[in-house]
C-alpha positions as CSV (number, residue, x, y, z in Angstrom):
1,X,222.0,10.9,-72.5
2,X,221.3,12.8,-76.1
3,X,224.2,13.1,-78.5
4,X,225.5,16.8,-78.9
5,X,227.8,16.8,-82.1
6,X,228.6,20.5,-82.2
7,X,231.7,19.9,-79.2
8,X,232.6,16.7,-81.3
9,X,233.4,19.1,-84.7
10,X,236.7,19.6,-83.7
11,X,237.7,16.2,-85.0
12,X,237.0,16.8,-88.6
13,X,239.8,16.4,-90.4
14,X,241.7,14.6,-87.9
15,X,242.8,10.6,-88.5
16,X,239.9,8.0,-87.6
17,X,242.0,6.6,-84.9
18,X,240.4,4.9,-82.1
19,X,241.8,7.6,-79.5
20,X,240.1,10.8,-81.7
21,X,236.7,8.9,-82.1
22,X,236.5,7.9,-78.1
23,X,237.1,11.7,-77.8
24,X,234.7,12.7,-80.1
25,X,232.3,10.6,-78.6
26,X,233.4,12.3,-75.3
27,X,233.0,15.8,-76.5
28,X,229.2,14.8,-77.9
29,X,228.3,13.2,-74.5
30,X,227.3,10.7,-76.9
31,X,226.6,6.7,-75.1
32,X,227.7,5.0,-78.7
33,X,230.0,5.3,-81.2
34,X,230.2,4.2,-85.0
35,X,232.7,4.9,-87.2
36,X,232.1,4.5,-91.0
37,X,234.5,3.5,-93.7
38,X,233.6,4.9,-97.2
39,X,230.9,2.7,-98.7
40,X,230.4,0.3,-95.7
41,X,226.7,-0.7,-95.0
42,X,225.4,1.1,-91.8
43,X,221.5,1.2,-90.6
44,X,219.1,3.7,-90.5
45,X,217.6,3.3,-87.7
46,X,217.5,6.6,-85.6
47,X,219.5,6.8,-81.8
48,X,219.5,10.3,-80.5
49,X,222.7,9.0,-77.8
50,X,224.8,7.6,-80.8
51,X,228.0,9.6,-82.7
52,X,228.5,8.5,-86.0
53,X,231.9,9.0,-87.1
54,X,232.6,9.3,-91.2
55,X,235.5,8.6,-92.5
56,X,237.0,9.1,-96.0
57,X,239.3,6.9,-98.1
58,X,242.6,8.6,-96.3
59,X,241.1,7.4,-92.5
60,X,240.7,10.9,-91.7
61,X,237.2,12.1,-90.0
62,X,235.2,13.4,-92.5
63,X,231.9,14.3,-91.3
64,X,230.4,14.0,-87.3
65,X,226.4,13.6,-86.7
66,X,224.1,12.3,-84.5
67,X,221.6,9.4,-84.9
C-alpha cells in the first residue's frame, strides 16, 4: 500500500488533532502515520506507505509528505 499525499492536502492548515491526521492518513491510503512537533527528532529512513504529518508551533498541520 504506497502513500498518496495529494488527497491528504486538504488538511493543511487544519488543527493536528488525532481525528484530522487519521483522516489524512485515510485520504493518502497511507498504512502509518507520524505526526511531527516543531523541532522534535524524527528518522530518515525512507517508507513509501508512511504519512508524515508537520505541525507548527500553533498545532495546526503545516506541511503533508510521504516517506
Amino acid at each position: 500500500m504506497a502513500c498518496d499525499a495529494g488527497p491528504a492536502q486538504r488538511f493543511v492548515g487544519q488543527s493536528a488533532s488525532a481525528t484530522n491526521v487519521e483522516a489524512a492518513r485515510r485520504a493518502a491510503g497511507a498504512r502509518t502515520v507520524r505526526s511531527l512537533m516543531p523541532g522534535q527528532p524524527m528518522t530518515m529512513d525512507y517508507r513509501g506507505d508512511r504519512l508524515n504529518v508537520l505541525q507548527d508551533a500553533a498545532g495546526r498541520i503545516a506541511q503533508i509528505t510521504c516517506g
